[in-house]
PAMAR-129279 format. One line per field, with one value per residue (C-alpha): x negated, z negated, y negated; residue in three letters. Coordinates in steps of 0.1 Angstrom, whole numbers, plus 5000, padded with zeros to 4 digits. Each point is the difference from the previous one (the first is absolute). Last residue first. Example, Ala and Ser with C-alpha at 12.3 -4.5 7.8 and 13.67 -1.06 7.14 Angstrom:
2
px: [4863	5014] .
pz: [4929	4993] .
py: [5011	5034] .
residu: [SER	ALA] .
END
This chain:
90
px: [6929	5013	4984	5020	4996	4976	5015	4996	4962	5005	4974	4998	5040	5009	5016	4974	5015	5029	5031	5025	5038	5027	5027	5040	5004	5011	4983	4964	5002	5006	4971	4977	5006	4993	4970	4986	5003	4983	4968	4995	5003	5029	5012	5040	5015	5025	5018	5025	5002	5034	4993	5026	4980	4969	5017	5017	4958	4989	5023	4993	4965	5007	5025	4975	4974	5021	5002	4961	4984	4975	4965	4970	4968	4998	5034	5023	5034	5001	5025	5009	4980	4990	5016	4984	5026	4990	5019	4994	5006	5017] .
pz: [4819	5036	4997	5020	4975	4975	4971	4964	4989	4963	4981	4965	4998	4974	4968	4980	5007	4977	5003	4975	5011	4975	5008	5010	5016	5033	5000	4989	5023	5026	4985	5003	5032	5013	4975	5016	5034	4987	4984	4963	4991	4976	4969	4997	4963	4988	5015	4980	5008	5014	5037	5017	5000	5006	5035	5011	4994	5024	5024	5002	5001	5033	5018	4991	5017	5030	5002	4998	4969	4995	5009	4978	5027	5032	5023	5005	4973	4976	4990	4963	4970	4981	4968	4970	4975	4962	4972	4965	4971	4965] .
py: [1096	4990	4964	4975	4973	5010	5016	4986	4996	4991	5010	5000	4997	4981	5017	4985	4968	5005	4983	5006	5005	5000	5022	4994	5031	4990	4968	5016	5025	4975	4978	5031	5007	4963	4999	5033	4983	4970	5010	4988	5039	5009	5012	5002	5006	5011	5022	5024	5034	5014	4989	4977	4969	5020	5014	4968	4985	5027	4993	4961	5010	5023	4973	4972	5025	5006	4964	4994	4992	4974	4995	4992	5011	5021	5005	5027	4984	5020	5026	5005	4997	5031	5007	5021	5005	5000	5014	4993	5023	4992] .
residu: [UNK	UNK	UNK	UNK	UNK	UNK	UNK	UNK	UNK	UNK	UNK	UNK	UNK	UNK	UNK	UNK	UNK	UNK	UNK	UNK	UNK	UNK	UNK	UNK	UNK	UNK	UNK	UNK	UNK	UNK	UNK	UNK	UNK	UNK	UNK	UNK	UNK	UNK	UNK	UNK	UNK	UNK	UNK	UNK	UNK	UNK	UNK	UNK	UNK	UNK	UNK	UNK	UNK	UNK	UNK	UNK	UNK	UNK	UNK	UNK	UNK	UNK	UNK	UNK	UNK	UNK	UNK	UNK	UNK	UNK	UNK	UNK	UNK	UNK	UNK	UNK	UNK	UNK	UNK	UNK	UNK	UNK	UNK	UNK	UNK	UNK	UNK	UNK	UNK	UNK] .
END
């Protein structure tokens, strides 16, 4: 038996500093994702996650779409989570 793990980023954030959620490009690019693993040949089953909201929201689409269990696990947390400054170019 072998396991397969996929490494997901979260979609679009919102430009701002601290928890924020996705934007609508970003529900449009987790909501992708998720069609993706619900048609993929390898079963998922199982969604790890950081506490932070816009990986939640991608996660919890997954999750729908491929009717997963979703653990939460802190250690996925970002250490530093500085976002973009509004306006910044980088």
């Amino acid at each position: 038996m072998s396991t397969t793990f996929h490494l997901v980023r979260h979609g679009l954030k919102e430009r701002r500093i601290g928890d924020v959620p996705l934007t609508s490009e970003g529900v449009l690019q987790a909501e992708a994702t998720a069609l993706h693993f619900a048609k993929a040949t390898s079963l998922i089953t199982k969604i790890l996650t950081s506490p932070l909201r816009r990986a939640q929201e991608t996660a919890n689409m997954i999750a729908r779409h491929t009717h997963s269990h979703i653990t939460e696990d802190p250690r996925l947390r970002e250490r530093a989570n500085w976002g973009r400054l509004p306006g910044s170019v980088i």
